[in-house]
N, C-alpha and C positions, 0 to 999 in steps of 0.2 A: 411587495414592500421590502426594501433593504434596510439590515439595522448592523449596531457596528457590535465588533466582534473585537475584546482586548485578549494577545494572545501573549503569553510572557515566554520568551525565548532565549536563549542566549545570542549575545551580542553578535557576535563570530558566523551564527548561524541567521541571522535578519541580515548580515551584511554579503554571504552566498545568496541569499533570497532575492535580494533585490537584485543582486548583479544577475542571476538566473533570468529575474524578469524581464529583465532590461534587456537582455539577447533576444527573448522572446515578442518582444513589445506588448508586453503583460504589467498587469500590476501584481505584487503581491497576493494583495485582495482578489486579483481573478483566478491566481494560480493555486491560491485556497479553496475555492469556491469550484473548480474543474477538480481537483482534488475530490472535494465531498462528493461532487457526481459523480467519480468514479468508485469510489466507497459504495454509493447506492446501487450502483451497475453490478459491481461484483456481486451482491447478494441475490443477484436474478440470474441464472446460469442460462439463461438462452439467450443474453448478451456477450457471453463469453465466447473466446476463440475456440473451434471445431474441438483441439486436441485438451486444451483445459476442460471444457464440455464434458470430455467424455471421461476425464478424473474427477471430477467436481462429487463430493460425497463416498467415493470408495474406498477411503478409511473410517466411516462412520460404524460406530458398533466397535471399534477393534479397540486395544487396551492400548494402541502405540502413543506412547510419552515421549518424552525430551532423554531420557537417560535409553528409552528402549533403542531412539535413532542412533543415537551417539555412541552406543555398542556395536550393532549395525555398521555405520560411518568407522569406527577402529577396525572390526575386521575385516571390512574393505579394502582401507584404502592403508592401513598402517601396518 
């Protein structure tokens, strides 16, 4: 059973959407709805590609943050 879905977005961005779909020969609505299935995909790792498969979980347990990466990222790359 389909039911309707009101999404509040900015104008700018429902008017990328539709022209998106339209290349695609999609609706909006289907291009939401391939979306969520793939939201549900991702949280099952044996739909995932070989190489994400085998990352999927090996930061679990660790302390790494947003500020721990971004220190990381500075002495990398700056």
């Amino acid at each position: 059973m389909q039911t309707k879905l009101t999404l509040r977005l900015e104008e700018q961005l429902i008017e990328r959407a539709k022209a998106h779909a339209k290349k695609r020969g999609k609706s909006v609505s289907q291009m939401v709805a391939d979306y969520f299935t793939l939201l549900d995909r991702e949280d099952r790792p044996e739909t995932l590609a070989p190489l994400t498969r085998s990352l999927h979980g090996a930061l679990r347990g660790t302390a790494v943050d947003e500020d721990t990466y971004r220190e990381h990222f500075e002495e990398k790359h700056l």
